[in-house]
MARBA-532772 format. One line per 4 residues: number of its first residue (from 1); their letters; for each residue x, y, z of N, C-alpha, C. Coordinates in Angstrom, 1 decimal, padded with zeros to 4 digits. Atoms other than C-alpha are relative to their C-alpha. Last residue first. Layout:
NUM	A	X Y Z X Y Z X Y Z  ... .
END
This chain:
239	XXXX	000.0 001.3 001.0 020.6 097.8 074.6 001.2 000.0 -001.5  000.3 000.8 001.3 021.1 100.7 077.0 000.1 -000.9 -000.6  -000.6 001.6 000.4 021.0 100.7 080.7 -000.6 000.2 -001.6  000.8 000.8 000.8 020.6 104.7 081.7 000.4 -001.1 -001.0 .
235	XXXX	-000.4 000.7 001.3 023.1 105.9 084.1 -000.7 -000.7 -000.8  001.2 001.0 000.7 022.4 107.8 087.2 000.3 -000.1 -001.3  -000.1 -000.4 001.4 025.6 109.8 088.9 -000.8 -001.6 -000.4  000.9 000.9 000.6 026.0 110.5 092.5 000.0 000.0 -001.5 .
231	XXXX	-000.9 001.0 000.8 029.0 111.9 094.2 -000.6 -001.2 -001.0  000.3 001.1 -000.7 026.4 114.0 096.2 000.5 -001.1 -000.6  -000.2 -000.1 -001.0 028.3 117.3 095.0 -000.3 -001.2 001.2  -001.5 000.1 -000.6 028.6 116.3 091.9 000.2 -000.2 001.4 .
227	XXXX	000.5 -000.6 -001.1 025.0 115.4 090.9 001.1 000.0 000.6  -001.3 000.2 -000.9 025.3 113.7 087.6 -000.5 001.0 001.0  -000.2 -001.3 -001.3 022.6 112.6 085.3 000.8 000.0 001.6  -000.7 000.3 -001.1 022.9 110.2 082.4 -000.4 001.0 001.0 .
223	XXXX	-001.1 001.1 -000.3 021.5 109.1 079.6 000.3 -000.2 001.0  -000.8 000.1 -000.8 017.5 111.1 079.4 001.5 -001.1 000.1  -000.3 001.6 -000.8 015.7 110.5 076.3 001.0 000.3 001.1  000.0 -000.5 -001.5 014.5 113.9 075.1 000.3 -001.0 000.7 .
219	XXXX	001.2 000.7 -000.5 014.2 111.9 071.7 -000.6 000.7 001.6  001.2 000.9 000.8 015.8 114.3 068.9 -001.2 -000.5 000.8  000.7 -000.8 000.2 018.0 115.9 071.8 -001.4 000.0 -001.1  -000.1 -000.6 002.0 019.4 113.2 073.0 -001.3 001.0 -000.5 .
215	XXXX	001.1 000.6 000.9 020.3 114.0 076.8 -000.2 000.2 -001.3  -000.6 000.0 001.4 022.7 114.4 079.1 -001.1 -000.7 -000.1  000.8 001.2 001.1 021.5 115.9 082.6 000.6 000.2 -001.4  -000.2 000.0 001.6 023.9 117.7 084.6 -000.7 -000.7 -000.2 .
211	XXXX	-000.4 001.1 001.0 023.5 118.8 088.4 000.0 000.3 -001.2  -000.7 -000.4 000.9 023.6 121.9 091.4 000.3 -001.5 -001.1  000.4 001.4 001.2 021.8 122.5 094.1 000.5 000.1 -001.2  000.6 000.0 001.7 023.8 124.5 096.2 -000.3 -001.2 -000.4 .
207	XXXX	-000.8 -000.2 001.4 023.8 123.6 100.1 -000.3 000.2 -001.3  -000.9 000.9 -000.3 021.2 121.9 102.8 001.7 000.3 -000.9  -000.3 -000.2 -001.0 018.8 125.0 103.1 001.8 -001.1 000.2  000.4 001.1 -000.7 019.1 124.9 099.0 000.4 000.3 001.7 .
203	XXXX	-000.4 000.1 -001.6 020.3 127.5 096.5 -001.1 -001.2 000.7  000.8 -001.0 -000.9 020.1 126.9 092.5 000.6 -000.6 001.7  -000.3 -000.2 -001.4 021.8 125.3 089.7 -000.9 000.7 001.2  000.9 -000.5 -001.4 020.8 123.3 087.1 000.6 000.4 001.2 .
199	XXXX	-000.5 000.0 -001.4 023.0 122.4 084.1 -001.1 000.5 000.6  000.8 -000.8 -000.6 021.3 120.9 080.5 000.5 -000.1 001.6  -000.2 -000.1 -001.7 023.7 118.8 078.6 -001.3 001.0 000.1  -000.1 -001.3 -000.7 023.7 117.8 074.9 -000.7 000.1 001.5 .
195	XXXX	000.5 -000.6 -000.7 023.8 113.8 073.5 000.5 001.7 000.0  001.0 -000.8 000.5 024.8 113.1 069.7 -000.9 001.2 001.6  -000.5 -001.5 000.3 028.2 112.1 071.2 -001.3 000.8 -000.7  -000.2 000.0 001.2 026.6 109.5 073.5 000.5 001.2 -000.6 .
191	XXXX	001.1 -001.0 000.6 027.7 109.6 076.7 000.4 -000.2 -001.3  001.5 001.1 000.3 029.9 106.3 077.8 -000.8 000.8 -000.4  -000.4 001.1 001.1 033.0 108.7 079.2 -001.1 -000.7 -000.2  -000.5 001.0 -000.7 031.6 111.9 080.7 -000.1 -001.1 -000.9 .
187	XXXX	000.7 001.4 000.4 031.3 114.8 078.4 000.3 -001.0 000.9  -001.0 001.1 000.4 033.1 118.0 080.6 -001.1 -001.3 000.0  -001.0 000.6 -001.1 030.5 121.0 081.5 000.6 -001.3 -001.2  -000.5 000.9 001.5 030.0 123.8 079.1 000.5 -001.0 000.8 .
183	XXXX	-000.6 001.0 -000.2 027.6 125.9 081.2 000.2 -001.0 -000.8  -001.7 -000.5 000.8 026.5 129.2 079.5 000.8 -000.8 000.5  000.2 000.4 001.3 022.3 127.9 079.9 001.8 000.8 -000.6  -001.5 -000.1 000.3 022.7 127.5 083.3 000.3 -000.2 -001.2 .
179	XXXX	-001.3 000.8 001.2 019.2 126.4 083.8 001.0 001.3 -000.2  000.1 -000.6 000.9 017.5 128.2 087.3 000.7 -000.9 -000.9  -001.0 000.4 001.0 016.4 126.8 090.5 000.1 000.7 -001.5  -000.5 -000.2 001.0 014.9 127.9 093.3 000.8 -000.4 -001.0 .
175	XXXX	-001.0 -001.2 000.7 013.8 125.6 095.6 000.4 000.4 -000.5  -000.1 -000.4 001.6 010.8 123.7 097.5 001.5 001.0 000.0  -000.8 -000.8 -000.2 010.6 121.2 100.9 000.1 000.8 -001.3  000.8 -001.1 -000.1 008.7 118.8 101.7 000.5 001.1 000.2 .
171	XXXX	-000.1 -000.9 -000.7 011.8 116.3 102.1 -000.9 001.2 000.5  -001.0 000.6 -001.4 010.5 113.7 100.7 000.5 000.7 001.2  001.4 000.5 -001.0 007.8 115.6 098.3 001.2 -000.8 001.2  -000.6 001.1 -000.7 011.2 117.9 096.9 -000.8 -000.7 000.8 .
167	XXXX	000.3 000.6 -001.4 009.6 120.5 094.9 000.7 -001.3 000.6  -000.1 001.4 000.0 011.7 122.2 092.5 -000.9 -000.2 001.5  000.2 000.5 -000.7 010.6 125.9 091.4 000.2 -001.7 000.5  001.0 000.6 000.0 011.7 127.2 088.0 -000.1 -000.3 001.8 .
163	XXXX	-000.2 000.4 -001.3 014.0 129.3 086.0 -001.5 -000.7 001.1  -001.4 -000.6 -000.3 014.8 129.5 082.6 000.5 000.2 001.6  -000.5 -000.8 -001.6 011.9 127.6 081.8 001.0 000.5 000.2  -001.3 -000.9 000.2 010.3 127.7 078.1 000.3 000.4 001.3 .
159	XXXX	000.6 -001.5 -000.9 007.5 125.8 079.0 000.8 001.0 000.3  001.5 -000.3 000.4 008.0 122.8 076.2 -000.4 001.2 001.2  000.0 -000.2 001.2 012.0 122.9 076.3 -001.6 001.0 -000.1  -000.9 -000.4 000.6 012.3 122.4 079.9 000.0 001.9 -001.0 .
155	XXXX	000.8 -001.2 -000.5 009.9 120.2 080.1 000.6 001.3 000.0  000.6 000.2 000.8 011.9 117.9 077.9 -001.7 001.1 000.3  -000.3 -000.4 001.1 014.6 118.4 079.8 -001.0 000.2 -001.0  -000.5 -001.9 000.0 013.1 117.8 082.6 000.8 001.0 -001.2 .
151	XXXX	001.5 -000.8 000.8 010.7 114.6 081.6 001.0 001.7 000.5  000.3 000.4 000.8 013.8 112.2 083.1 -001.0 000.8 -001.4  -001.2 -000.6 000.0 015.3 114.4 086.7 -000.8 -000.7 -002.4  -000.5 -001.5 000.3 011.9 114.0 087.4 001.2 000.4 -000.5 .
147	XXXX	000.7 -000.6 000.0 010.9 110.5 087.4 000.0 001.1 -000.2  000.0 000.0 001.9 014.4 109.0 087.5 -001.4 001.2 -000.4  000.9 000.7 000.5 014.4 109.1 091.8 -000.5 000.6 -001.5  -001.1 000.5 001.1 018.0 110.1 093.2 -001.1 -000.7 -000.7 .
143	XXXX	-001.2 001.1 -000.6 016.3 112.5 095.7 001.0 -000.6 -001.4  -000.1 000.4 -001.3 012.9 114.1 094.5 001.2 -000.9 000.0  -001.5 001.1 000.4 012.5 116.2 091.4 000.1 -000.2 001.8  -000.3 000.6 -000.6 008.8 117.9 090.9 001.3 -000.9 000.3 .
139	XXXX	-000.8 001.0 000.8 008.9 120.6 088.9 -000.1 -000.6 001.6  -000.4 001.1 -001.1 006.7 123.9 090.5 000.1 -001.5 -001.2  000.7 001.6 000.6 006.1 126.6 087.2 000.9 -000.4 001.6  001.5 000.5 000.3 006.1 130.1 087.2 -000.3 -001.2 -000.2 .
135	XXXX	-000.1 000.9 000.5 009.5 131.7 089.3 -001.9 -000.2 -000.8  -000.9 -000.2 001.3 010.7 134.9 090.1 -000.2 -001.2 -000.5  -000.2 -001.0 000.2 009.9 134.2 094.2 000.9 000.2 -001.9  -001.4 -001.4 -000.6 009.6 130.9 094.8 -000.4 001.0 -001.0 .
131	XXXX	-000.9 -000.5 000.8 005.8 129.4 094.1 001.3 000.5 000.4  -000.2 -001.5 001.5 003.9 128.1 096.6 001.3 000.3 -000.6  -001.0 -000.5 000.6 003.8 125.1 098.3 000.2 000.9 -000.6  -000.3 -000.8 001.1 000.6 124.2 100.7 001.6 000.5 -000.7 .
127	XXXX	-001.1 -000.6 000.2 000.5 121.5 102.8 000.2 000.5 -001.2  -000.8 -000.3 000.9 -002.6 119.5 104.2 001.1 001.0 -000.4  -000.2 -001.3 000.5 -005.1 118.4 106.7 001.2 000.4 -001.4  001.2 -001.3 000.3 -005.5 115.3 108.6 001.4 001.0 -000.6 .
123	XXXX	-000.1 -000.9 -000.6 -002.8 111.8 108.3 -001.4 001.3 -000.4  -000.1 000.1 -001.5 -003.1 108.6 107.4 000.4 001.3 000.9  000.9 000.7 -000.7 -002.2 109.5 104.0 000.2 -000.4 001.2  -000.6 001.4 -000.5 -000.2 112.5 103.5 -001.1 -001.5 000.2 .
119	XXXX	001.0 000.9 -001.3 -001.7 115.3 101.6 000.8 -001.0 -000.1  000.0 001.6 -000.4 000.3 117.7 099.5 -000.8 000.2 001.3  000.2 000.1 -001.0 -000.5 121.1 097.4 000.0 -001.7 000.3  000.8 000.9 000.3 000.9 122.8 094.4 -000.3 -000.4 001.5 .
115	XXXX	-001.1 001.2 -000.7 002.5 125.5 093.6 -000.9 -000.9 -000.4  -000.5 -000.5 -000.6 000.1 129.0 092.4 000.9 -000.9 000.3  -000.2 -000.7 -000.1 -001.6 127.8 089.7 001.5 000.2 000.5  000.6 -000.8 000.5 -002.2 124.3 090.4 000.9 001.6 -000.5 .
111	XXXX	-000.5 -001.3 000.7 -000.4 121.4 091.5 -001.1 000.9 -000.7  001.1 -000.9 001.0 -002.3 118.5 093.2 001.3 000.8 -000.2  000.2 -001.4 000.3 000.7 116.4 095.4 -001.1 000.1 -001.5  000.9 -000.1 001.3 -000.2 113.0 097.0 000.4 001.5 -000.2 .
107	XXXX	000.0 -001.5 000.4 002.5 111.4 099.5 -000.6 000.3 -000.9  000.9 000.1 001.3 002.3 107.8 100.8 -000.4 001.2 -000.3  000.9 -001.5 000.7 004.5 107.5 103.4 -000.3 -000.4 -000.9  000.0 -000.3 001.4 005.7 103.3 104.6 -001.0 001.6 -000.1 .
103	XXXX	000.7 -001.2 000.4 006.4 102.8 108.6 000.1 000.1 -001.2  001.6 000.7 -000.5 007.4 099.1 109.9 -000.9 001.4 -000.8  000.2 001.6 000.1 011.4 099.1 108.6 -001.8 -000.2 000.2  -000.8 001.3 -001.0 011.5 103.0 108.8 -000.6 -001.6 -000.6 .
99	XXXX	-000.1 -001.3 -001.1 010.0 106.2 106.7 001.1 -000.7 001.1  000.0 000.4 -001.3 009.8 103.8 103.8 000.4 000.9 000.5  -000.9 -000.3 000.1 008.8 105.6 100.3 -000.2 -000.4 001.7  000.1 001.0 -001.2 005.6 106.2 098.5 001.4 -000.9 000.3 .
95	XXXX	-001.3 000.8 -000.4 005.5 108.8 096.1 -000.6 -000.6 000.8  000.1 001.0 -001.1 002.3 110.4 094.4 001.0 -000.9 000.1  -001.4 000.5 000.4 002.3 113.2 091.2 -000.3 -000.7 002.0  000.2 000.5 -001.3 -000.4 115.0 089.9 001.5 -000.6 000.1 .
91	XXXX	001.4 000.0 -000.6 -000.9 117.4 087.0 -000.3 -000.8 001.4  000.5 001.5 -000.6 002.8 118.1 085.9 -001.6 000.6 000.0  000.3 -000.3 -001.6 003.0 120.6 083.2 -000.3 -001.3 001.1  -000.9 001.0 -001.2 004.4 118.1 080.3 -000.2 000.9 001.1 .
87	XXXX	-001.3 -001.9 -000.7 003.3 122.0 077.7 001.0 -001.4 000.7  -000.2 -001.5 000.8 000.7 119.6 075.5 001.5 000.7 000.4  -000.4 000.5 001.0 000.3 115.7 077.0 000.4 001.5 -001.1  000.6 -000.1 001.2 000.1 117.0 080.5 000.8 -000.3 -001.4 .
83	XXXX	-000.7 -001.3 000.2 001.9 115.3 083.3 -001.4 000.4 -001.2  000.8 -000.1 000.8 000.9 112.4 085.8 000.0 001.6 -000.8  000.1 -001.5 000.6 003.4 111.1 087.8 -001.0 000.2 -000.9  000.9 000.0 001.4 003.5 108.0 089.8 -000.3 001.2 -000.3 .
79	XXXX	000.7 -001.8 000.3 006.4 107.5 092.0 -000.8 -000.3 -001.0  000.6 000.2 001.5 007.7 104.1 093.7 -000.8 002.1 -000.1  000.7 -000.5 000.2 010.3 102.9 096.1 -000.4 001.1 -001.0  001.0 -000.8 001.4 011.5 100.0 097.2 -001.1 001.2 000.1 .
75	XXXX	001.7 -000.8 -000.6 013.1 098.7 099.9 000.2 000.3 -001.5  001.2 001.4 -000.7 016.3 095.5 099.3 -001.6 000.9 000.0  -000.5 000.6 -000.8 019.2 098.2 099.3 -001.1 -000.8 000.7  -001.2 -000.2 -000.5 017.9 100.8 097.3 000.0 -001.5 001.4 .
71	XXXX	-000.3 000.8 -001.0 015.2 099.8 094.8 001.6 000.4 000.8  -000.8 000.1 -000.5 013.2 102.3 092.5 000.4 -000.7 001.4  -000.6 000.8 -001.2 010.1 101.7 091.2 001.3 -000.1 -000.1  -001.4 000.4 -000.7 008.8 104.6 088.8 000.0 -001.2 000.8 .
67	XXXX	000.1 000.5 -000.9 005.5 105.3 086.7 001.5 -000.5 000.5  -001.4 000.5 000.1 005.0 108.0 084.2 000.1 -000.8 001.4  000.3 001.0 -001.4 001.2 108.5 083.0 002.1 -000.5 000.3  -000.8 001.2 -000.4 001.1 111.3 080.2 000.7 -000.7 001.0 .
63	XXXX	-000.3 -000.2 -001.2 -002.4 113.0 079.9 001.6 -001.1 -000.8  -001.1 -001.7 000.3 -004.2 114.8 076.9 000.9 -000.9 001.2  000.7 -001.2 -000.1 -005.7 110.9 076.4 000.7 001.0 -000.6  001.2 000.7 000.0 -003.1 108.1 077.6 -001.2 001.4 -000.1 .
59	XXXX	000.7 -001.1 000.1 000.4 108.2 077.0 -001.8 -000.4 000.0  001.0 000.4 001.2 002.4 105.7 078.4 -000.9 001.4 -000.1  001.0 -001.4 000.0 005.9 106.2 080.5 -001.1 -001.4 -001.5  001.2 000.1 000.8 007.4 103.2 082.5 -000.3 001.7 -000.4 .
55	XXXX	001.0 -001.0 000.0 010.4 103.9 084.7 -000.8 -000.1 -001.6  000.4 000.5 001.2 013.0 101.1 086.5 -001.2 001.5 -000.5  001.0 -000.8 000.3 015.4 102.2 088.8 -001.1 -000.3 -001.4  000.9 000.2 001.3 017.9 100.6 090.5 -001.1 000.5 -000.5 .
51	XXXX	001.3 -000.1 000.2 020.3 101.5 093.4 -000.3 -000.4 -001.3  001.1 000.3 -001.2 023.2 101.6 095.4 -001.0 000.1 -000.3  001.3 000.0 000.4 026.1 101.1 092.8 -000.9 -000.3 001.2  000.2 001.0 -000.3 029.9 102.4 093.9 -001.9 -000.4 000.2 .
47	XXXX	-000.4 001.0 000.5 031.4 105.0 092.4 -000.4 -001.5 000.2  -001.5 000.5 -000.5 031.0 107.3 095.3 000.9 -001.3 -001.1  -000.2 -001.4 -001.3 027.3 107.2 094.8 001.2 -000.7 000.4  -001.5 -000.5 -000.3 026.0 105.5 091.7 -000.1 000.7 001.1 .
43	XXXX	-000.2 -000.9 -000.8 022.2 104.6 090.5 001.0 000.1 000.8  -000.7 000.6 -001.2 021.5 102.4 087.7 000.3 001.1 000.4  -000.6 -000.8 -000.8 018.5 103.3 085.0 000.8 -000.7 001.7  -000.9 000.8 -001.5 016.1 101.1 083.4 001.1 001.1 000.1 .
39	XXXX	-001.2 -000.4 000.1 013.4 102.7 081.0 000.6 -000.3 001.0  -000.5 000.4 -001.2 010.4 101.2 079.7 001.0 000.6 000.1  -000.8 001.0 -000.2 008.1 102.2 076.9 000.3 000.0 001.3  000.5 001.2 -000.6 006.2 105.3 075.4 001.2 -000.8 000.2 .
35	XXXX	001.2 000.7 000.5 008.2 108.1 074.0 -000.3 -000.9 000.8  -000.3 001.3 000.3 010.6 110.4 075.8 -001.4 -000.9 -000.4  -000.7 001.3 -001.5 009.4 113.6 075.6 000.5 -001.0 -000.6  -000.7 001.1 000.2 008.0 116.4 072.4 000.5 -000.3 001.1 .
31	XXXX	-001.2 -000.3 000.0 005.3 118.1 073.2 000.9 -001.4 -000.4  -000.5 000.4 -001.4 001.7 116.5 072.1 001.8 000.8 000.1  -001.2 000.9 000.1 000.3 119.1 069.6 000.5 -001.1 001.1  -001.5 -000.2 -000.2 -003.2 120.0 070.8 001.4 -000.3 -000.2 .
27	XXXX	-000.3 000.0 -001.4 -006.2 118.9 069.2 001.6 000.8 000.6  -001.2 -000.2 -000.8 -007.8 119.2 066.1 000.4 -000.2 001.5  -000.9 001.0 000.3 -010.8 117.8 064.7 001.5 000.1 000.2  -000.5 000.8 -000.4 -013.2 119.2 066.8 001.2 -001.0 -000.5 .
23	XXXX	-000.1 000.1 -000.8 -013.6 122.6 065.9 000.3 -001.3 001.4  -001.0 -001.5 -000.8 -012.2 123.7 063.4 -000.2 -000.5 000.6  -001.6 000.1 000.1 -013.1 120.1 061.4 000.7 000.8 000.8  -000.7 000.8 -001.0 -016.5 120.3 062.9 001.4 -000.3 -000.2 .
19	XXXX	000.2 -000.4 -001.7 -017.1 123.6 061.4 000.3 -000.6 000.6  -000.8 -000.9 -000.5 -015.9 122.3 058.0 000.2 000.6 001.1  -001.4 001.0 000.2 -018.1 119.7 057.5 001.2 000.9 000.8  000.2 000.8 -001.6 -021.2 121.9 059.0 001.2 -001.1 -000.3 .
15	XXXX	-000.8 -001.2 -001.6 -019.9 124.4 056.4 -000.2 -001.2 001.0  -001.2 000.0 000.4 -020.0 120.9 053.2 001.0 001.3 001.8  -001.0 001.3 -000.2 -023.0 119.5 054.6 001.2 000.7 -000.1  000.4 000.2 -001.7 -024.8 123.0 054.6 000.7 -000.5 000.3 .
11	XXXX	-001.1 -000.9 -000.4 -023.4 123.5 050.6 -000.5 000.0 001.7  -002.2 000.1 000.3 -024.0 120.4 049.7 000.5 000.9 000.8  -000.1 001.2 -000.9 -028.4 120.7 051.3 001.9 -000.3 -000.5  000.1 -000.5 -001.9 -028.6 123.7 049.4 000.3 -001.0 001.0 .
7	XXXX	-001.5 -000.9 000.3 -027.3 122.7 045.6 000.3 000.5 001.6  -001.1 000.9 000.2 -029.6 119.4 046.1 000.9 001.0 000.4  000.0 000.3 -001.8 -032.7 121.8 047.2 001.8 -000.9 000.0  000.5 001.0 -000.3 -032.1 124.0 044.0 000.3 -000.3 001.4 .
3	XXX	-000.8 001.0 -000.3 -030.4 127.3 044.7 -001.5 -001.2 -000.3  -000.1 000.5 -001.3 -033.0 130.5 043.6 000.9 -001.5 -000.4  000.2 001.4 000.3 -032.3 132.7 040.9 000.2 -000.8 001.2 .
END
């Protein structure tokens, strides 16, 4: 017995319904991070405040857009990150940062695969990073600048790292690092008690690298991050 035309024309609508549902109507989870907004952050060394930090995230697309200005002592300077909205792989990431009183860098790293690669402006050619040894992902964390030390926990999580590559664009410089996942370090006073830590240690030409991020685990919201050895310790201004 043959389908009327009505019975044929439903059931077409109904797979061609369903085909665009597989195939476009999903998307990738976004990982969990800190959500849209503003974030202020004061910057410590020796107990005594040398810095400010302000950091924008917005999500926009698969991409999310994190923007910094940090001010030490009257200069300013700024980082624009660009991560993915799925895993927080970076995708680009550009500082800019006085060299002297008359000289301002302007640093661009691509990341791919293998590292990632910087161009300077005002200058030819470029700088390749690759990978350390035992590692699969390049993290951007530069100096005492929120941008990276902020999405690391949160990256972390989403690309299950246990050990990882840090690039340093300031220094142009990369290094092993691993989480310290059987470090129980001591609450500092003002952390919330919902926060949990995440240690980092690894080698460095200049000495071990070695800090604490506290953060809530619910928002990935960064509070505080300590850096013993450079007597530093960043503090997020809550309301």
């Amino acid at each position: 017995m043959s389908l009327s035309w009505k019975t044929q024309f439903a059931a077409c609508a109904t797979l061609a319904f369903v085909w665009m549902g597989a195939s476009v109507g999903t998307s990738p989870a976004a990982a969990l991070s800190p959500s849209d907004g503003t974030y202020a952050f004061t910057v410590m060394r020796a107990g005594q405040k040398s810095g400010d930090s302000t950091v924008t995230v917005k999500r926009a697309g698969a991409t999310v857009a994190v923007h910094e200005v940090e001010t030490f002592g009257g200069t300013a300077d700024t980082v624009d990150e660009t991560l993915d909205l799925g895993n927080l792989a970076p995708q680009g990431y550009v500082s800019s940062f006085p060299l002297s009183a008359e000289v301002r860098v302007t640093a661009h790293l691509a990341f791919y695969s293998g590292g990632a690669r910087q161009t300077v402006d005002g200058t030819s050619g470029a700088t390749d990073f690759r990978l350390e040894s035992g590692t699969t992902r390049v993290i951007a964390i530069d100096g005492a600048m929120m941008t990276g030390f902020l999405f690391l926990p949160a990256q972390v999580k989403a690309l299950s790292l246990n050990s990882f590559t840090v690039l340093s664009p300031s220094r142009a410089d990369t290094y092993k690092c691993r989480v310290d996942a059987s470090a129980n370090p001591s609450r500092p006073a003002g952390v919330p008690a919902a926060d949990v830590s995440l240690t980092v240690d690894g080698p460095s030409p200049g000495g071990n690298v070695h800090f604490v991020e506290w953060f809530d685990p619910q928002t990935m919201v960064v509070d505080e991050v300590d850096v013993p050895a450079n007597q530093v310790t960043i503090t997020r201004t809550r309301k």
